[in-house]
C-alpha positions in Angstrom: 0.0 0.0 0.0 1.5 3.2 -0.6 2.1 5.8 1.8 0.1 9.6 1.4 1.3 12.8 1.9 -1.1 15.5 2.7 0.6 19.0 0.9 -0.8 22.4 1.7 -0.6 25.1 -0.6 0.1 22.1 -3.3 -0.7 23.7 -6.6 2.0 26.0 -6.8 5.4 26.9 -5.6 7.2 25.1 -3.2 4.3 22.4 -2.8 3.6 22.0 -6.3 7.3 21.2 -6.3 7.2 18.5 -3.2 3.9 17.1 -4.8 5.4 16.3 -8.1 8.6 14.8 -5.7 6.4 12.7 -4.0 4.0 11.4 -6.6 7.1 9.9 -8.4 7.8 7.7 -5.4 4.6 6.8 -5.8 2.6 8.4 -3.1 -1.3 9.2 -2.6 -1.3 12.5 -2.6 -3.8 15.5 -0.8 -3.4 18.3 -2.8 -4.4 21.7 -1.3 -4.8 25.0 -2.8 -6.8 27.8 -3.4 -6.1 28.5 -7.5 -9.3 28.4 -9.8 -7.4 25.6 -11.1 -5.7 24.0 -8.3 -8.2 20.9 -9.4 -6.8 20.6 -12.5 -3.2 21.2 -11.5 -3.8 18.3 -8.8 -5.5 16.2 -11.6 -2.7 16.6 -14.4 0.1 15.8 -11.5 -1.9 12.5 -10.8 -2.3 11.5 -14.5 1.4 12.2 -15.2 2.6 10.3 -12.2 -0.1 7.2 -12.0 -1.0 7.5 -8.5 -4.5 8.5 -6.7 -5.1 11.5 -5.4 -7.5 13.6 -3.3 -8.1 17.7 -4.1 -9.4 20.1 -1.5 -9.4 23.6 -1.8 -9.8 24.0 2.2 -9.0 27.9 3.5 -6.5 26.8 6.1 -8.1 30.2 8.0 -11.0 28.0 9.0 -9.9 25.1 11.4 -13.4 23.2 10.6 -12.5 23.3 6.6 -9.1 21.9 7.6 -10.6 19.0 9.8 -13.0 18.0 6.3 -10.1 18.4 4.3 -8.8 15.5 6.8 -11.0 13.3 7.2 -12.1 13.5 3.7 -8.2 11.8 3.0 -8.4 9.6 6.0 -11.6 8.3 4.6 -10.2 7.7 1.2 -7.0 6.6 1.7 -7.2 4.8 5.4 -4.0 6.9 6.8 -2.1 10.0 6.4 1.8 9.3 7.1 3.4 12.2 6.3 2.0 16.1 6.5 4.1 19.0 4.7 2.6 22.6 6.3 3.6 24.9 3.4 0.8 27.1 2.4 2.0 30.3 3.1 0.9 34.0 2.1 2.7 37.4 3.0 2.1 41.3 3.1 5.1 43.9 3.7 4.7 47.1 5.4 6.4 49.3 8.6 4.9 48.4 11.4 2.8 51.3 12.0 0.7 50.7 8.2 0.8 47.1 8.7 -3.0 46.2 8.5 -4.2 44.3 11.4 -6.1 41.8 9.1 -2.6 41.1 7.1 -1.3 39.9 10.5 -4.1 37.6 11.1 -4.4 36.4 8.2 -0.3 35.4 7.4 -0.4 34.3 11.3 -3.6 32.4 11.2 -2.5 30.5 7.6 1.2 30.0 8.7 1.0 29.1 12.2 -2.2 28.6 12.7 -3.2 26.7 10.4 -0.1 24.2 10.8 -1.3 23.6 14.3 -4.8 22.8 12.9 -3.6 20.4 9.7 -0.9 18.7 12.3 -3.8 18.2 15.0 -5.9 16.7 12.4 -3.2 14.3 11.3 -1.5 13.2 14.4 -4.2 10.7 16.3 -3.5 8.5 13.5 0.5 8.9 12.9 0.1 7.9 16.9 -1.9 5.1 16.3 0.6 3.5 13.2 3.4 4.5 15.3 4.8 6.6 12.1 4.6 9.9 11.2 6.5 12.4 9.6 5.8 15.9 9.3 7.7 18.9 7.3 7.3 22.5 8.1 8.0 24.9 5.4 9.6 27.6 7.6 12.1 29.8 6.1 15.3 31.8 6.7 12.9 34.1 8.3 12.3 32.0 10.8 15.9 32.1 11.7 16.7 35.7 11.2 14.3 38.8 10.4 14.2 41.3 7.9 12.5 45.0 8.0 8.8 45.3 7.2 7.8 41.6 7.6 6.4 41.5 10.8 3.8 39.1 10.8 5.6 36.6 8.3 8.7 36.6 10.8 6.8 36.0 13.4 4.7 33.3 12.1 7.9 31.6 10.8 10.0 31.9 14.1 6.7 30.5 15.5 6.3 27.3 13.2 10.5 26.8 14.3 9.0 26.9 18.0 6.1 24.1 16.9 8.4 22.0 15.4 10.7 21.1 18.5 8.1 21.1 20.5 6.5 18.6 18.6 9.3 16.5 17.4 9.3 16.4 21.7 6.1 14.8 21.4 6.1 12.4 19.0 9.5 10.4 19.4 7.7 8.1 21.5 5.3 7.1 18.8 8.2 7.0 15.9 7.1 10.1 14.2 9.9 12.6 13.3 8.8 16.9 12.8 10.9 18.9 11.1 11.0 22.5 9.4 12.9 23.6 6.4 13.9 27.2 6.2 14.9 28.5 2.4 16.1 31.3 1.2 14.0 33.3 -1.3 12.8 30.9 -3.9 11.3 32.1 -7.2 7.9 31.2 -6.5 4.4 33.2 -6.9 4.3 34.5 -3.1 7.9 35.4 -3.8 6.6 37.2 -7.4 3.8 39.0 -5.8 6.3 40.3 -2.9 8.4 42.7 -5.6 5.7 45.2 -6.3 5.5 45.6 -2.7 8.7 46.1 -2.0 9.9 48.0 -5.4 7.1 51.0 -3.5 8.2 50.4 -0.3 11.8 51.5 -0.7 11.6 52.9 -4.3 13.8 50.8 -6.1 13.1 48.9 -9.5 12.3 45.3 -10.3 16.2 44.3 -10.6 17.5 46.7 -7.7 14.7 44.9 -5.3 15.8 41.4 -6.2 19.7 42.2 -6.2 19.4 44.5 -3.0 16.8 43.1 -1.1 16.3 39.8 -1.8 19.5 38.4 -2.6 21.2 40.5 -0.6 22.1 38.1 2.1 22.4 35.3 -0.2 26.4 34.1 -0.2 25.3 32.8 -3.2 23.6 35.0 -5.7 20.9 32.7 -6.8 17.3 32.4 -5.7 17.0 28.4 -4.0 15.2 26.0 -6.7 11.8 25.0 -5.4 12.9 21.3 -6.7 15.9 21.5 -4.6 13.7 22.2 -1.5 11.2 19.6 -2.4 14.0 16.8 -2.9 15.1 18.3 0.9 11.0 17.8 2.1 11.2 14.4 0.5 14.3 13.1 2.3 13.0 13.8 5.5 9.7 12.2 4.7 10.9 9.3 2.9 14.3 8.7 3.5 15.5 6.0 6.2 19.1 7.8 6.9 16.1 10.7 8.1 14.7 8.6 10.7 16.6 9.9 13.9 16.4 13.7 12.3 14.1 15.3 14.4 13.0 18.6 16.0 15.8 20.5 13.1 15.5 24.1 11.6 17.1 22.7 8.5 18.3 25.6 6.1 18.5 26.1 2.1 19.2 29.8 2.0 22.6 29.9 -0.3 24.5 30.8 2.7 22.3 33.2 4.2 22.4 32.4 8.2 25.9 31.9 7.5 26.2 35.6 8.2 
């Protein structure tokens, strides 16, 4: 029988990336995404890579959409062994025009909604005695940068949910981890530019070679396939099986500093 991954913000990015990853190990895979499409990105994944699959375009703001999302896969598939928390949205602003909804919002998807997907999942990875789960932190939940208040936070915060929980779960043979990249060319990453090119009047190629690269040793954004190979290993690896409670970074030298 093969193993299912549940993926969060699965039908682009990062988790588009780990999806397509873990499909060609063969895994069931819960997609998760809020694109008009994200059916049909799920669907064409599943028909490339032969395997079954489950769509659900739960709002990871609303715990009770995130407990369906569950037991809708747990009904399907029987078990959920591995969980990847990677949905993740952002806003950037000073503090004092930073809207208080943006900071619900990127708190309440990031953090929150990792507790709420994790809770949902763990009773069973108990039960098996396996479980692995993967949260997509980021090097800004090792260090911070100016005007992301809320998406630091969250991050630092999902680093704190991690150890705990890896605490928790070595009894019952399930392993937590969080990776932590750099800035990786993905949409979230895309939609940041505008935001920044007006926050600190710069253009297109000043933001990405002076803010966002900035503190890369090497100047390159991180290739969501690389981080998805990364996610994978810890999942599915058995050299992986004593790695637990790690902040593990793919930044191109960034923390370095």
């Amino acid at each position: 029988m093969p193993k299912t991954v549940l993926i969060t913000g699965s039908t682009s990015g990062i988790g588009l990336a780990a999806a397509k990853s873990f499909a060609a190990k063969g895994y069931n895979i819960v997609f998760n995404g809020l694109e008009e499409n994200g059916a049909d990105i799920a669907a064409q994944v599943a028909k490339e890579f032969d395997i079954d699959y489950f769509f659900s375009p739960a709002n990871l703001l609303h715990p009770e959409a995130i407990r369906e999302m569950a037991d809708e896969a747990l009904t399907k598939f029987g078990s959920i062994e591995v969980a990847v928390n990677n949905a993740g949205i952002q806003y950037v602003a000073p503090l004092e025009d930073f809207p208080d909804d943006k900071w619900n919002d990127i708190i309440g998807v990031i953090l929150t909604g990792a507790y709420h997907v994790t809770k949902a999942v763990w009773p069973g990875m108990k039960a098996k005695k396996f479980g692995r789960v993967i949260n997509l932190a980021s090097a800004h939940g090792l260090v911070a940068s100016a005007y992301k208040s809320a998406y630091v936070s969250a991050k630092h915060g999902l680093i704190g949910f991690t150890k705990t929980l890896a605490l928790e779960g070595a009894a019952f043979g399930i392993t937590v981890n969080a990776v932590c990249p750099g800035y990786v060319h993905t949409p979230i990453i895309e939609r940041q530019i505008p935001d920044q090119m007006k926050t600190h009047q710069m253009t297109r190629e000043e933001v990405i070679d002076k803010i966002m690269l900035k503190e890369h040793a090497i100047k390159a954004f991180i290739p969501a396939d690389a981080v998805a190979e990364t996610i994978l290993f810890l999942a599915d690896s058995a050299a992986a099986a004593t790695i637990t409670g790690v902040a593990l970074p793919i930044d191109a030298g960034w923390t370095a500093h």
